[in-house]
C-alpha positions in Angstrom: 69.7 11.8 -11.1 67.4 15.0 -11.3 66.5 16.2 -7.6 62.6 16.0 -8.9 63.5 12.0 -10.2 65.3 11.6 -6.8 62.2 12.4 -5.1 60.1 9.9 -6.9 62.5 7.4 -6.1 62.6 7.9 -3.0 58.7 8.4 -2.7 58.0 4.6 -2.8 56.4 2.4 0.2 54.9 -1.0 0.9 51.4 0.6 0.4 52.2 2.7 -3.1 54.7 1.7 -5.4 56.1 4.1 -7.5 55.2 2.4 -11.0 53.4 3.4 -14.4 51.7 0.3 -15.6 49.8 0.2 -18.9 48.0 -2.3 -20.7 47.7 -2.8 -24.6 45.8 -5.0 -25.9 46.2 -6.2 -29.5 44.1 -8.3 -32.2 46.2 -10.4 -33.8 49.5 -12.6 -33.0 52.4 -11.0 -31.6 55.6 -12.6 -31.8 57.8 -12.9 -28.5 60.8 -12.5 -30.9 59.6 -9.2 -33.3 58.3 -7.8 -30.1 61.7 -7.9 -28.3 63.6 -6.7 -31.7 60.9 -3.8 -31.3 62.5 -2.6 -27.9 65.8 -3.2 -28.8 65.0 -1.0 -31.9 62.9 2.1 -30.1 63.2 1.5 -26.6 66.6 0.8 -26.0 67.2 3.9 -27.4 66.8 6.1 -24.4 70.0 5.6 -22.7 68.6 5.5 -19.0 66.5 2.5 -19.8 70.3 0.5 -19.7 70.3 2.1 -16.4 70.0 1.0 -12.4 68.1 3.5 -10.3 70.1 3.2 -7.1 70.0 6.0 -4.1 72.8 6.2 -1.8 72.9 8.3 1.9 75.0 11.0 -0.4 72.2 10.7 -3.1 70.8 9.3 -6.0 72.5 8.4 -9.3 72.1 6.1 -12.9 74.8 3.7 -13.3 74.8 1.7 -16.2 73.9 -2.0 -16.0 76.5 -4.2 -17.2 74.7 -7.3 -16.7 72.1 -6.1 -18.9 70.1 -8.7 -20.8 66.7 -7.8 -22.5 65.1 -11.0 -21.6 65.2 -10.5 -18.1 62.8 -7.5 -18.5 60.2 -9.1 -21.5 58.4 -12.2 -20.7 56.0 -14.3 -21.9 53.0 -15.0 -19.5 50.2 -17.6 -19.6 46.8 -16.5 -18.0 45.4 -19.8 -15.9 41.9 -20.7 -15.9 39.6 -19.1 -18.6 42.2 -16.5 -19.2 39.4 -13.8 -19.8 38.9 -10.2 -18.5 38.8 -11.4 -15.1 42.0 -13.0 -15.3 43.8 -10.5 -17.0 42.4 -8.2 -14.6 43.6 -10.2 -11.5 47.0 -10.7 -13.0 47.6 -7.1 -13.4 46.4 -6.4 -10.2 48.9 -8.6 -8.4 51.3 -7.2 -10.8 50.4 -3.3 -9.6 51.3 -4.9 -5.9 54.8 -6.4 -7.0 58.0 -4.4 -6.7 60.5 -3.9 -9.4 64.1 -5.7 -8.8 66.1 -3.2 -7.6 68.8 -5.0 -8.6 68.0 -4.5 -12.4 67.0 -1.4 -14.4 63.0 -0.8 -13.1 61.0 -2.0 -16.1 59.6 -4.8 -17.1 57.3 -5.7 -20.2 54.7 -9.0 -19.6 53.7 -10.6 -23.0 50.2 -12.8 -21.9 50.0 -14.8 -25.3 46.7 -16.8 -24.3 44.4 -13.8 -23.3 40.5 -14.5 -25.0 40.3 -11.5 -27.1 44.5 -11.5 -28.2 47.5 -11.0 -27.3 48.2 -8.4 -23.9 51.5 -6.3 -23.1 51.2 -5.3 -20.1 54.1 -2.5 -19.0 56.0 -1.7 -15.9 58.2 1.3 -15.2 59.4 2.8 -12.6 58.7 6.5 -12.0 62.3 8.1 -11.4 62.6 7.2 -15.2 60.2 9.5 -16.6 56.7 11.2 -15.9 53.7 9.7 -17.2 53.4 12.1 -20.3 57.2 10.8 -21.3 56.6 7.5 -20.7 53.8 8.0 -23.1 55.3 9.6 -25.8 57.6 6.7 -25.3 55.6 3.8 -25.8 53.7 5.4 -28.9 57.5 5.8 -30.5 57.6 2.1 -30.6 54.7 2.1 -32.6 53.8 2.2 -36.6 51.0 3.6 -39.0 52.0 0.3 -41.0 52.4 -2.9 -39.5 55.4 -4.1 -42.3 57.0 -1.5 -41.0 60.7 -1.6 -41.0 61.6 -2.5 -37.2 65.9 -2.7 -38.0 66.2 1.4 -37.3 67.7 2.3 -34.2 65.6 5.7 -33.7 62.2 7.1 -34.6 62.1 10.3 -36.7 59.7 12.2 -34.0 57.6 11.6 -31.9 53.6 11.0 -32.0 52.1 14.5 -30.5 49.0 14.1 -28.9 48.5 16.6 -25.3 45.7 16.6 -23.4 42.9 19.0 -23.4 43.6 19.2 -19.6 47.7 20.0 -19.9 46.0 22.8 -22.7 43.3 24.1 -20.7 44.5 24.8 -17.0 48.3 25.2 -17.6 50.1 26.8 -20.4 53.6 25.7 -20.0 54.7 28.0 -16.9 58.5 27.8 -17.3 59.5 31.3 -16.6 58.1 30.8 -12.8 59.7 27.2 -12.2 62.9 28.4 -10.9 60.9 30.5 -8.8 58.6 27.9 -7.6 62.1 25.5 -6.7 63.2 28.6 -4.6 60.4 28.7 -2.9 60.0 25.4 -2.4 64.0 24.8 -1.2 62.6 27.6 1.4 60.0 26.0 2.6 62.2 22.4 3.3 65.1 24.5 5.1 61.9 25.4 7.0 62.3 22.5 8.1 60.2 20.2 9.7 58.5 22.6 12.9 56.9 24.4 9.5 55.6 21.0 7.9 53.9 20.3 11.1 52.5 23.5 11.9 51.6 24.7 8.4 49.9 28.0 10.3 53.5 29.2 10.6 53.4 29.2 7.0 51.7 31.8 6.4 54.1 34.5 8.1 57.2 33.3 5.8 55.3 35.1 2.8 54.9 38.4 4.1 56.9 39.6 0.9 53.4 39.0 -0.8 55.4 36.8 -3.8 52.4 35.4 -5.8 54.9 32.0 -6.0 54.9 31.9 -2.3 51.4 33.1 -1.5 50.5 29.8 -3.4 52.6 28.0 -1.6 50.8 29.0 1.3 48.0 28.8 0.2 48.6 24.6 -0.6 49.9 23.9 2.3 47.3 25.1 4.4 44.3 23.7 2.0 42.4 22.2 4.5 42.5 17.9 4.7 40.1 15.7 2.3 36.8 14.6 4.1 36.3 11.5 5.4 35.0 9.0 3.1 35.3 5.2 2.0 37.9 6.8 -0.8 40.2 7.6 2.1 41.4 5.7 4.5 44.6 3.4 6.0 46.0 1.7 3.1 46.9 -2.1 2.7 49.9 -3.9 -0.3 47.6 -4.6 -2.6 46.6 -3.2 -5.5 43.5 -4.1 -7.6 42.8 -2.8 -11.2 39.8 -2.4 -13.7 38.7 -0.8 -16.5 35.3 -0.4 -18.6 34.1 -0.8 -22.1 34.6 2.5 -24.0 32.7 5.1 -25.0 32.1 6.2 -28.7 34.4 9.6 -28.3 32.2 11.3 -30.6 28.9 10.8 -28.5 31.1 13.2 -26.0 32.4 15.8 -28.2 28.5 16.1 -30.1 27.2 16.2 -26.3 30.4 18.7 -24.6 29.4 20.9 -27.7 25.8 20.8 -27.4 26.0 21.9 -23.8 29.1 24.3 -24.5 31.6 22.7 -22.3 35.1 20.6 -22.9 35.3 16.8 -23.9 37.4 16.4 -20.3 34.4 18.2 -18.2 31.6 15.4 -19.4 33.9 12.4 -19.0 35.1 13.8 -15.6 31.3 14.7 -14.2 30.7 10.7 -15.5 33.5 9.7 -13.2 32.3 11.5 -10.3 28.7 10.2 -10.9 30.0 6.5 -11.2 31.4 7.1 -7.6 28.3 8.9 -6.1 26.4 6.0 -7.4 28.7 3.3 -6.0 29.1 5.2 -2.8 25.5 5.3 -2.6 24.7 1.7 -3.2 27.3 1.2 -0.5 25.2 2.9 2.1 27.3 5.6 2.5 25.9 9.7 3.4 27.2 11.8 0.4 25.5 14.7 0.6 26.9 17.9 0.2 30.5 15.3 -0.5 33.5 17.3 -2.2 37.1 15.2 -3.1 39.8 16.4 -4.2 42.4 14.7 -7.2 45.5 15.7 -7.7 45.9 16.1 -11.5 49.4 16.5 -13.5 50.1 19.2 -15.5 52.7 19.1 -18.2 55.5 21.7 -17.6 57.5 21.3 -20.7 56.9 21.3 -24.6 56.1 17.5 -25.9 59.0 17.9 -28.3 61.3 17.4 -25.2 59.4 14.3 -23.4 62.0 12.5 -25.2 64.6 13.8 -22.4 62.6 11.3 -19.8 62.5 12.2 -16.6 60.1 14.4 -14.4 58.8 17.6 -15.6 55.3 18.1 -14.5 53.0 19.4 -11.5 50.4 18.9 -9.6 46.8 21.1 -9.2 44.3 20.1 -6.6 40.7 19.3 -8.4 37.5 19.4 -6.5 34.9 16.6 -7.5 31.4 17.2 -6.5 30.7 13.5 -5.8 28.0 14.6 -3.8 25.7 15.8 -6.1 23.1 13.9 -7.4 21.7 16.5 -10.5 23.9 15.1 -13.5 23.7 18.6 -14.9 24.5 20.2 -11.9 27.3 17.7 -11.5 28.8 18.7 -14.8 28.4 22.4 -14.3 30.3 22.0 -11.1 32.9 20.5 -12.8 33.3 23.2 -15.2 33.7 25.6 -12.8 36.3 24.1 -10.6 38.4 23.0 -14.3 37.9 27.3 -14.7 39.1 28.0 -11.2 42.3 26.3 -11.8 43.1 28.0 -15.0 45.1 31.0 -13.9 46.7 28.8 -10.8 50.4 28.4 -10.4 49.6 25.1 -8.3 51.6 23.2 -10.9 54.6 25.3 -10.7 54.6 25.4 -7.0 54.1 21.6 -6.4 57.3 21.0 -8.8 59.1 23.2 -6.8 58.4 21.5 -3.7 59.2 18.4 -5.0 62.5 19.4 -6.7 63.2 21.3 -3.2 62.3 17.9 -1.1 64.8 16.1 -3.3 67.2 17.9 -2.1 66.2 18.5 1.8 66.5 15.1 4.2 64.3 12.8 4.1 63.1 13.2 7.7 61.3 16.4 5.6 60.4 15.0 3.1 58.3 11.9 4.6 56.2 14.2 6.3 55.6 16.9 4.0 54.0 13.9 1.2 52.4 12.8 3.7 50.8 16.8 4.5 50.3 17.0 1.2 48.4 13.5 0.5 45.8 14.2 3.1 44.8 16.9 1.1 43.4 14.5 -1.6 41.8 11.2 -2.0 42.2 10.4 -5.6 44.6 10.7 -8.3 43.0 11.9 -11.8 44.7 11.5 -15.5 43.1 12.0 -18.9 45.3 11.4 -21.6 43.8 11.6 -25.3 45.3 9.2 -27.6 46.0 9.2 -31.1 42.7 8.8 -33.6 43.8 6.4 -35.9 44.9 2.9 -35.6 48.6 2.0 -34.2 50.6 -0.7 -34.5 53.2 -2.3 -32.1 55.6 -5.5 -33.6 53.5 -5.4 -36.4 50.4 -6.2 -34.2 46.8 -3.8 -34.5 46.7 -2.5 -31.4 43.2 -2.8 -30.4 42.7 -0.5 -26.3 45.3 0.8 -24.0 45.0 1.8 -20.6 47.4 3.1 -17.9 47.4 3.9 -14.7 50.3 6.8 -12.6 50.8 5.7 -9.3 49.7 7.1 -5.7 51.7 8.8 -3.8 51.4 9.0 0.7 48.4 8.1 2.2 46.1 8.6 -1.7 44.7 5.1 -2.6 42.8 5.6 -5.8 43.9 6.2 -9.2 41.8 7.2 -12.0 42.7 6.9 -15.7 41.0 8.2 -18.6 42.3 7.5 -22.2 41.0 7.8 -25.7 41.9 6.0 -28.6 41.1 5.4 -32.4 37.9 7.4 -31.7 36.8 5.8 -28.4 37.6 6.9 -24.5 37.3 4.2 -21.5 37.7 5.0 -18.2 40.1 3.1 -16.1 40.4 2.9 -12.4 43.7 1.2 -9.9 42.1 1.3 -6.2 43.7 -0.4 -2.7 42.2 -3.1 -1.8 41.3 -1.9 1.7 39.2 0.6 0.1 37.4 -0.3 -2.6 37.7 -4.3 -3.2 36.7 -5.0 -6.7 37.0 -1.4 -8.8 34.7 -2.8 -11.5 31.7 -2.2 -9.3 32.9 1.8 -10.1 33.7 1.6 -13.3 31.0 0.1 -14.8 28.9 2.6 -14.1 30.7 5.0 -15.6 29.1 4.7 -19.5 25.6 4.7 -17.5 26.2 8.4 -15.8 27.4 9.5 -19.0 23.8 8.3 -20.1 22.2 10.0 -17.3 23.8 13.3 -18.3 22.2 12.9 -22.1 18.7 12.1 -20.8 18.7 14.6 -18.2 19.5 17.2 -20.9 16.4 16.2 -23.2 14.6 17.7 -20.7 15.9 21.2 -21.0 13.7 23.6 -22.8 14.4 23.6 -26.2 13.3 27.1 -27.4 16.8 28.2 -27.3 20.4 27.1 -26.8 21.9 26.1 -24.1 25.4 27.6 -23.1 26.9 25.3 -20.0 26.3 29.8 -18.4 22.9 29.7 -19.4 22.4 26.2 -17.3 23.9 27.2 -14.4 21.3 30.1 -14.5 18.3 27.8 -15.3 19.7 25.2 -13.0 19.9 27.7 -9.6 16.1 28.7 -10.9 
C-alpha cells in the first residue's frame, strides 16, 4: 500500500470515518440481479476492490480476499415507515456513522428498492482505495449512454472525463514539485514531534528560502479556525442532507453576467446558506471568516483508473460573515484567485505521503494541527450533462460526500448533473443536528444574489473588478 493510502487508513476514528458515500437515485426498476452482474462486469475490474485493507506494526498492505463473495458487499434494503426523503436521509445517515468490516474488502453497495421517487444505491468505500476524483471516475465506468447496453464485457473502453472547474482553476497538475513536496514533508515528520507542537520552530528549518518549504511553513503556522458552532468536540454520528437542484444554466447565465466562475456563485450560495442558518441560530457572525479544506487533483484523469490517492489539499477562506450577497461573492472570487499560484496542494501531499511513513505518535498530532486550521470540508464536482445509465436504470441525481478528517465536522458537496447542480451537506450531529435546516437555504441565497444584482446600475457592464469598485464606493 502507497504511503499516501497508508495514511488514509490509518487516519480513521470513532468520530470520522474514513468513507466516500454516494447516493444515486434512479427512475425506474433496478434489478438486484443486473445490478450485481454490473459490478462484476466494471467494478470488479480494479483488482484492489478483491482486496483487504489490513495495517500491521511493520505497515500496511493489500492481500487478496479469498473468501470473497459479491453478495456480502450488495444488498437489498427496505426503507420502514413512509420510506420518503426523510427516510432515505436517516438511513444514510446512520450508514455515514457505521464502520466497514475490516474483516472484508471496505465497500459496500445498499440497493433501497422501496424508496418513493425509485430505486436508491447508496455506496460505501473506504478511502485507502482511492481518492474521491478516482472513485468517481469509477462509478461513472459502470455506467451507459444506452440502457440495453451490453453489461457481459469485462472492461470499459475509457473512461467518462469530466474535471472540475476548481481542479482547473487553482491547480494545474503540479507534478514536477511532488517529489519535492514529499522531501519536505518526510523533513518535517523526522522533525519529529517537538516541531508539530511548537510549529514556531518551523520557521527556522527553511532558512534555505525553498519556495516548497516556505509553504510548508507557512501551513503550518496558519493560524487556528475561529470559534463557531461549525467547530467544535465531535460526537459518532453522522447526519446527511441534500437540497433540490438548481437549473445549472441559471448559474452559468448569472457567473457570466457578473464575470466570475460557475464554482464562485454556487460557493458564495453556500456560504450565505450558513450565515443565514448561523444567524437564525442566534449566533454573532460579524466580520466571521472559515476556512475549507478543498482537494485538488494532482494527476491527469486518464490515470484515476490506477485508484488510489493522488490529490492535495488548499485551505479556502469563506466569508460567512458577510451579509452583502455581492460582496459575499466578490469575496469569494478573490480568495479562489489567491490560491491560484499556491503550492498548498503539493505541500499537503507531501506531508501526508511523509506521515505515512513517520510513526504514528507524529502523525496523530500533526492531523490534528492541521484540522484546527479548518472547520469544513468543501468539494465541487461537475458531472456529466447528459443522461447516464447504471443496470440499465435512468439515473435520475447523485450526491456524495469525502470524509472529515481530525477534529473537522462538516462536509460540503456540490455536484452537477444532466444540466442541474444541488448542494449537498454530511454534518456531526453535535454540531449541527438536522443539516437540512442549511441546505435548504441554499437555492434562496442563490436568489438573493440575482435580486441583489437587479439593482446595479445598468448603464454599463458589470465586470465581477468593476463591482468590487462600486461595491467599496
Amino acid at each position: 500500500m502507497s504511503k499516501v493510502d497508508t495514511t488514509w487508513l490509518r487516519m480513521e476514528s470513532p468520530t470520522n470515518l474514513m468513507m466516500i458515500t454516494g447516493v444515486v437515485q434512479f427512475t425506474g426498476a433496478v434489478s438486484l440481479q443486473r445490478l450485481q452482474d454490473t459490478l462484476s462486469a466494471r467494478f470488479m475490474q480494479f483488482p484492489r476492490f478483491h482486496c483487504k485493507a489490513v495495517d500491521t506494526a511493520s505497515g500496511a498492505h493489500w492481500e487478496h480476499d479469498d473468501d470473497f463473495y459479491i453478495q456480502s458487499h450488495v444488498r437489498p434494503i427496505a426503507l420502514p415507515g413512509q420510506a420518503g426523503r426523510e427516510e432515505l436521509q436517516a438511513y444514510v445517515s446512520e450508514l455515514a456513522s457505521t464502520a466497514l468490516d475490516i474483516a472484508r474488502p471496505r465497500w459496500q453497495f445498499h440497493l433501497i428498492e422501496n424508496y418513493v421517487d425509485g430505486p436508491v444505491l447508496v455506496v460505501r468505500i473506504h478511502h485507502c482505495y482511492a481518492d474521491g476524483i478516482a472513485l468517481i471516475q469509477v462509478l461513472l465506468s459502470m455506467t451507459d449512454d444506452d440502457p440495453h447496453a451490453d453489461l457481459t464485457t469485462t472492461e470499459r473502453s475509457s473512461f467518462h472525463r469530466y474535471e472540475s472547474g476548481v481542479f482547473k482553476r487553482l491547480m494545474r497538475p503540479i507534478r514536477r514539485d511532488l517529489d519535492r513536496a514529499v522531501q519536505a514533508g518526510r523533513k518535517t515528520v523526522k522533525m519529529g514531534i517537538e516541531m508539530i507542537k511548537h510549529p514556531e520552530k518551523i520557521q527556522k528549518a527553511v532558512y534555505e528560502g525553498s519556495d516548497i518549504l516556505s509553504e510548508l511553513a507557512t501551513a503550518i503556522t496558519l493560524s487556528d479556525d475561529p470559534k463557531s458552532r461549525l467547530k467544535g468536540s465531535l460526537g459518532s454520528r453522522k447526519r446527511v442532507a441534500w437540497c433540490t437542484p438548481l437549473p445549472l444554466e441559471e448559474v452559468k447565465n448569472f457567473a457570466r453576467a457578473m464575470g466570475c466562475k460557475v464554482n464562485d456563485v454556487l460557493i458564495a450560495a453556500a456560504a450565505g446558506a450558513f450565515n443565514s442558518y448561523l444567524k437564525e441560530q442566534g449566533d454573532d457572525i460579524r466580520s466571521l471568516e472559515v476556512r475549507a479544506t478543498v482537494p485538488v487533483n494532482l494527476r491527469p484523469l486518464e490515470h484515476a483508473k490506477d485508484l488510489g490517492n493522488h490529490f492535495g489539499l488548499v485551505f479556502l477562506s469563506l466569508p460567512i460573515g458577510e451579509d452583502n450577497p455581492l460582496k459575499r461573492l466578490v469575496k469569494v472570487k478573490q480568495n479562489m484567485n489567491d490560491l491560484k499560484s499556491s503550492k498548498q496542494a503539493a505541500v499537503s501531499y507531501g506531508l501526508l505521503a511523509a506521515l505515512g511513513m513517520g510513526p504514528s505518535m507524529v502523525q496523530k498530532p500533526a492531523l490534528e494541527l492541521f484540522s484546527r486550521k479548518a472547520s469544513m470540508v468543501l468539494t465541487n464536482v461537475p458531472g456529466p450533462s447528459v443522461p447516464l445509465y447504471m443496470a440499465g436504470a435512468a439515473i435520475r441525481e447523485m450526491m456524495f460526500w469525502v470524509p472529515q478528517n481530525g477534529g473537522i465536522g462538516i462536509g460540503i458537496s456540490i455536484l452537477s448533473y444532466c444540466g442541474r447542480v444541488q448542494l449537498g451537506l454530511i454534518a456531526d450531529a453535535k454540531l449541527i443536528p438536522d443539516p437540512h435546516d442549511v441546505i435548504k437555504r441554499f437555492g434562496k441565497e442563490f436568489d438573493k444574489m440575482i435580486l441583489a444584482a437587479c439593482f446595479l446600475p445598468d448603464n454599463q457592464p458589470f465586470g465581477l473588478d468593476d463591482l468590487s469598485d462600486y461595491l467599496r464606493s
